[in-house]
C-alpha positions in Angstrom: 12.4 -6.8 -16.1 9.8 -5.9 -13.5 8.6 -7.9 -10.2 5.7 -7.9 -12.2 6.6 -9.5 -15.3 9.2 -11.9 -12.9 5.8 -13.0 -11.3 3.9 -13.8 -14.1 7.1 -15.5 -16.2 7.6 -17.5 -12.7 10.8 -16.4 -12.7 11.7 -17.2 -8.8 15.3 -16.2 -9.5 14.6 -12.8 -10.5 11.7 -12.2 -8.1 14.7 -13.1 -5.3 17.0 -11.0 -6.5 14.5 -8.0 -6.6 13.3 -8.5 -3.2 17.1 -8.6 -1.7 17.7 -5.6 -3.5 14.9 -3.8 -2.0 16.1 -5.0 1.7 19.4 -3.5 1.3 18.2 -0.1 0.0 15.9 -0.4 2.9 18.4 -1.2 5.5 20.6 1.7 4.1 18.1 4.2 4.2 17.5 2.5 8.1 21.0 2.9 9.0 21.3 6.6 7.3 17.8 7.6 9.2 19.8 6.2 12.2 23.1 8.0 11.8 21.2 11.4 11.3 19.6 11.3 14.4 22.9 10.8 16.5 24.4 13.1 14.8 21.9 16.1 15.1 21.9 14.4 18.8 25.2 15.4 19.1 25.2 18.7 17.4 22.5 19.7 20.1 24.4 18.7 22.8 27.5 20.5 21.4 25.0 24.0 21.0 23.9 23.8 24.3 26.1 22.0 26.9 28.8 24.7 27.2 25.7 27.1 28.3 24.6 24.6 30.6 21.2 25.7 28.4 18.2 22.8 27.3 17.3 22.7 24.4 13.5 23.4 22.9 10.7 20.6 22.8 10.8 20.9 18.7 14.8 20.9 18.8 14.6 16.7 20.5 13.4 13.9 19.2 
C-alpha cells in the first residue's frame, strides 16, 4: 500500500506507520551524514598534525 492510496482509503493507521518510517530512515541517514564528517575530521587531523601542516580550504568543512 502507498501513502497515497492510505490517504484516500483514510487509513490513519497506515498513513502513521509510513510517516514513522520515513523519520527513522531520515534520522539514520542524519546520524550517518554526522558520523562521516567526524570521522574525515579526524582522518585530517591524523594526515596533518604530526607535520604540524594545515590543511587545504577544499580539504574542511
Amino acid at each position: 500500500m502507498t501513502y497515497e492510496k492510505a490517504v484516500r482509503d483514510n487509513d490513519k493507521c497506515f498513513r502513521y506507520k509510513l510517516r514513522m518510517r520515513i523519520l527513522v530512515a531520515e534520522g539514520l541517514l542524519q546520524t550517518y551524514c554526522h558520523y562521516a564528517c567526524q570521522k574525515k575530521n579526524e582522518i585530517l587531523d591524523l594526515r596533518f598534525k604530526p607535520y604540524g601542516e594545515n590543511p587545504d580550504e577544499g580539504e574542511t568543512l
